[in-house]
C-alpha positions in Angstrom: 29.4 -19.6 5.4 27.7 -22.9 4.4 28.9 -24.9 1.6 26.9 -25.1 -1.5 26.0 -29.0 -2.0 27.0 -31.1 -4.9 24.1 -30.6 -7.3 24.6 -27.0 -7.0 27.9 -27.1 -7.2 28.0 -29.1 -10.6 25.3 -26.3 -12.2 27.7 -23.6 -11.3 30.7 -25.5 -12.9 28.3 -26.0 -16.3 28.9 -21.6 -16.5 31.1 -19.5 -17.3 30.5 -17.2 -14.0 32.3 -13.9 -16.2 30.3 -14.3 -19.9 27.3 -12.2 -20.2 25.1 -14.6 -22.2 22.1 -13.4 -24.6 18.9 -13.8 -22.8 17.7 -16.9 -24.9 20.6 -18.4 -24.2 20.9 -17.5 -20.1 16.7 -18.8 -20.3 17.7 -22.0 -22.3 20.8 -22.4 -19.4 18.2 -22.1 -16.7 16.0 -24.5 -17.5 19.0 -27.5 -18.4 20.2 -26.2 -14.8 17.2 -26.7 -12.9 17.6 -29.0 -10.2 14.7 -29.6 -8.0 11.7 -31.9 -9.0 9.3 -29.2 -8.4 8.5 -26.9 -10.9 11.1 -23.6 -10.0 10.5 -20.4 -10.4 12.4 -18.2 -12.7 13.9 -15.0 -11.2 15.4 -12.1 -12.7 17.7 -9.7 -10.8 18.4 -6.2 -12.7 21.1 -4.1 -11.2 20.2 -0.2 -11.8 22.6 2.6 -11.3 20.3 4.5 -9.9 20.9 6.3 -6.5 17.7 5.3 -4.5 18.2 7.8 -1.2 17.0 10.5 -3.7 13.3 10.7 -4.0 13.4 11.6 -7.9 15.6 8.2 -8.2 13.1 6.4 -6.7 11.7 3.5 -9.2 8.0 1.5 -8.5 5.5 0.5 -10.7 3.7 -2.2 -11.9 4.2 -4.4 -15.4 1.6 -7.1 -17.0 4.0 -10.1 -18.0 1.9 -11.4 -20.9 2.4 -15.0 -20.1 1.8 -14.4 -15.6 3.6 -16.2 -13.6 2.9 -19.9 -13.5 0.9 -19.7 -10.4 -2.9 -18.5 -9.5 -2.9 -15.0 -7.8 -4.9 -14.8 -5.0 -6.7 -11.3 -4.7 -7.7 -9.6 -1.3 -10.0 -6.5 -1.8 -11.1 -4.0 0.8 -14.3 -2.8 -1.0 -18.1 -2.7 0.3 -21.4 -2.0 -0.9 -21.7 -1.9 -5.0 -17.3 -2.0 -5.3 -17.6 -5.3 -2.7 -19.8 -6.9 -5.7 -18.1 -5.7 -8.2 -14.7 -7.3 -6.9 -16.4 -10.4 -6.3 -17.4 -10.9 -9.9 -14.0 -10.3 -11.3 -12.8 -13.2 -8.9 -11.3 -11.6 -6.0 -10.9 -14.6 -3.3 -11.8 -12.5 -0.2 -13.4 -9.4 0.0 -14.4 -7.3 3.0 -13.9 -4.1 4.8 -13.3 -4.0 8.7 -14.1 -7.7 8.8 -10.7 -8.4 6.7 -9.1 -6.0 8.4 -9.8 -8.0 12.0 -9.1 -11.5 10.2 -5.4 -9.9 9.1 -4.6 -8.7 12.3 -5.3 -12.4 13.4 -2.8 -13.7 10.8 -4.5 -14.4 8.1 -2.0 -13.8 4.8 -2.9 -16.4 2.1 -3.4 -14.0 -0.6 -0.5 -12.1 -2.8 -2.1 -8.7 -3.9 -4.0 -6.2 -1.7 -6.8 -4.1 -3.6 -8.4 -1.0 -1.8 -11.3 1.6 -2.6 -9.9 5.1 -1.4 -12.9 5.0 1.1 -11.2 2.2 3.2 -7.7 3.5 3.1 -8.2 4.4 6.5 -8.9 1.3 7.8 -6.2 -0.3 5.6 -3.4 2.4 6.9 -4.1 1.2 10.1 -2.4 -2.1 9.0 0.8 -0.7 7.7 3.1 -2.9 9.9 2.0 -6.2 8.5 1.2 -5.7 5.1 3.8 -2.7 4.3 6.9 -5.5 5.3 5.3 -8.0 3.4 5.0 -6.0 0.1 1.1 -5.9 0.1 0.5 -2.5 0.6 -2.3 -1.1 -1.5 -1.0 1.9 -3.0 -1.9 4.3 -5.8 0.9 4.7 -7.7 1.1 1.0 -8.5 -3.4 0.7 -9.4 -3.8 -1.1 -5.9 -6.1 2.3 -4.6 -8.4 2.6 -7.0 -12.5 2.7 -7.9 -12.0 0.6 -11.1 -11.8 -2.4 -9.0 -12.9 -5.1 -11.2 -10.2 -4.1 -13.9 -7.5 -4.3 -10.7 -9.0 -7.1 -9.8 -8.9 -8.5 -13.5 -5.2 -7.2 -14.2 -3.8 -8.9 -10.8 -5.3 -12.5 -11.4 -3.7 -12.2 -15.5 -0.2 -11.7 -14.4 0.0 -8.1 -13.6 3.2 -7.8 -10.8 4.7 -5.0 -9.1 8.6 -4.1 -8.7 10.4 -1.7 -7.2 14.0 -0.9 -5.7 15.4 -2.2 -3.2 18.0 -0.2 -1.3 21.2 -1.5 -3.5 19.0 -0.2 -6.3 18.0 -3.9 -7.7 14.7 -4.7 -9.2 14.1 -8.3 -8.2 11.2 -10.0 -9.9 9.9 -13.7 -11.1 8.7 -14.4 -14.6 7.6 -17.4 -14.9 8.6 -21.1 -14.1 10.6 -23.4 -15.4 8.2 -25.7 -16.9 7.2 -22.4 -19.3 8.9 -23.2 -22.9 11.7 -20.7 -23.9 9.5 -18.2 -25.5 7.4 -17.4 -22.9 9.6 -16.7 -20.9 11.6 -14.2 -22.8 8.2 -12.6 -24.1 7.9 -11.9 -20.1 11.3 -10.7 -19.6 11.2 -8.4 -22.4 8.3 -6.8 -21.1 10.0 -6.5 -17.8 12.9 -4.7 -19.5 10.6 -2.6 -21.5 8.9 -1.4 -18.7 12.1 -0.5 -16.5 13.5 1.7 -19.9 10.1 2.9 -20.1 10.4 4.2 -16.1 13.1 5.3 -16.2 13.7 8.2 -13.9 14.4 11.7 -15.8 17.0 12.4 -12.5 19.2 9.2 -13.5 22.5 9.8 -14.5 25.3 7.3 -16.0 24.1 4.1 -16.9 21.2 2.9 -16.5 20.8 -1.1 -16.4 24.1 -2.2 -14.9 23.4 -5.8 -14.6 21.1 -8.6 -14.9 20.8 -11.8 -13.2 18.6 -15.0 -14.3 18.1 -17.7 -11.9 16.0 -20.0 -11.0 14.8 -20.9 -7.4 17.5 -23.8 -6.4 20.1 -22.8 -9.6 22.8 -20.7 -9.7 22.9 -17.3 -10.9 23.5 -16.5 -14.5 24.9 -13.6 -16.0 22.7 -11.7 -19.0 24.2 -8.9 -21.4 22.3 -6.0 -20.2 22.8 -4.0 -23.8 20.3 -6.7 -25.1 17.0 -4.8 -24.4 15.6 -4.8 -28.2 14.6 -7.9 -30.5 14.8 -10.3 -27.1 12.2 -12.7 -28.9 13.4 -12.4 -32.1 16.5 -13.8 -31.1 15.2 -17.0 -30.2 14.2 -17.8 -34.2 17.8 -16.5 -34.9 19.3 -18.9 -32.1 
């Protein structure tokens, strides 16, 4: 296992690695921790005690963090005809049917979000193996397949992310960077939290959240009371 280097090393020594800290204070901890010059991004890890190898345990979705993400989204659409112009007016940075379809095969990945018309999902399954492992598979569940394009379109460039389980059941997402101030960044992780309550599967049994994680993209992990899930704002005025 390699060794952590000094920098990180002094972070970690800054925590107390078994207190669960309020979420203003783990957000105020991760910004004095940052150590890179570049502007990090700001993860949270939620631990669910769901059990995702049954279906009706399964968790996806999508959430808007009111604040984005600290970065531009770049939009792909798979539209054409009146849905091709439509995309391109809500500022999708490449659109195109079979054309995109050939330029993806090629290699071509510089956007974050896939957006599909039902029409082309046929020409979109057939690219399953690139864009599935890489996250970016249209898909109805989460708005990405859809004939409202220019309000997916819209949605995706304002800050609208998807999450979903992974197979130890954690919901791993970024809000924000660590140049945002304290407040928007706990506006964004409450709406994270709301949403996950909100989705919450009517098969899960036991508890629910287990654990949360902040952390930025060179910092150590920090540990965040998971019972706080009401009044996270708030509690910044109070701090």
């Amino acid at each position: 296992m390699s060794r952590r280097g000094k920098s990180y090393q002094e972070a970690r020594e800054k925590l107390d690695r078994e207190h669960e800290y309020s979420p203003s204070e783990a957000i105020s901890l991760v910004k004095e921790l940052k150590r890179a010059k570049f502007d990090e991004s700001v993860e949270v890890h939620v631990r669910t005690g769901l059990n995702v190898r049954h279906a009706d345990e399964q968790l996806r979705g999508t959430v808007a963090l009111p604040n984005g993400v600290g970065k531009d989204i770049k939009v792909a659409v798979f539209a054409q005809g009146d849905k091709a112009r439509e995309a391109e007016d809500a500022g999708a940075d490449v659109v195109g049917a079979d054309d995109l379809a050939d330029r993806i095969r090629e290699g071509f990945d510089d956007f974050d979000v896939a957006i599909a018309t039902p029409d082309l999902m046929p020409v979109v399954g057939r690219l399953g193996r690139i864009l599935g492992p890489a996250g970016k598979m249209p898909n109805p569940k989460v708005g990405t397949v859809t004939t409202d394009i220019g309000k997916a379109v819209s949605e995706a460039k304002a800050g609208k992310v998807e999450y979903r389980t992974d197979r130890h059941a954690i919901v791993h997402l970024v809000i924000g960077k660590t140049g945002f101030d304290e407040r928007r960044l706990l506006e964004n992780y409450a709406a994270v939290i709301e949403e996950l309550i909100r989705a919450k599967p009517a098969a899960a049994k036991g508890r629910y959240i287990r654990s949360v994680t902040f952390a930025s993209t060179m910092g150590p992990g920090i540990k965040v009371d998971p019972s706080r899930t009401r009044d996270i704002v708030e509690e910044l005025a109070a701090a």
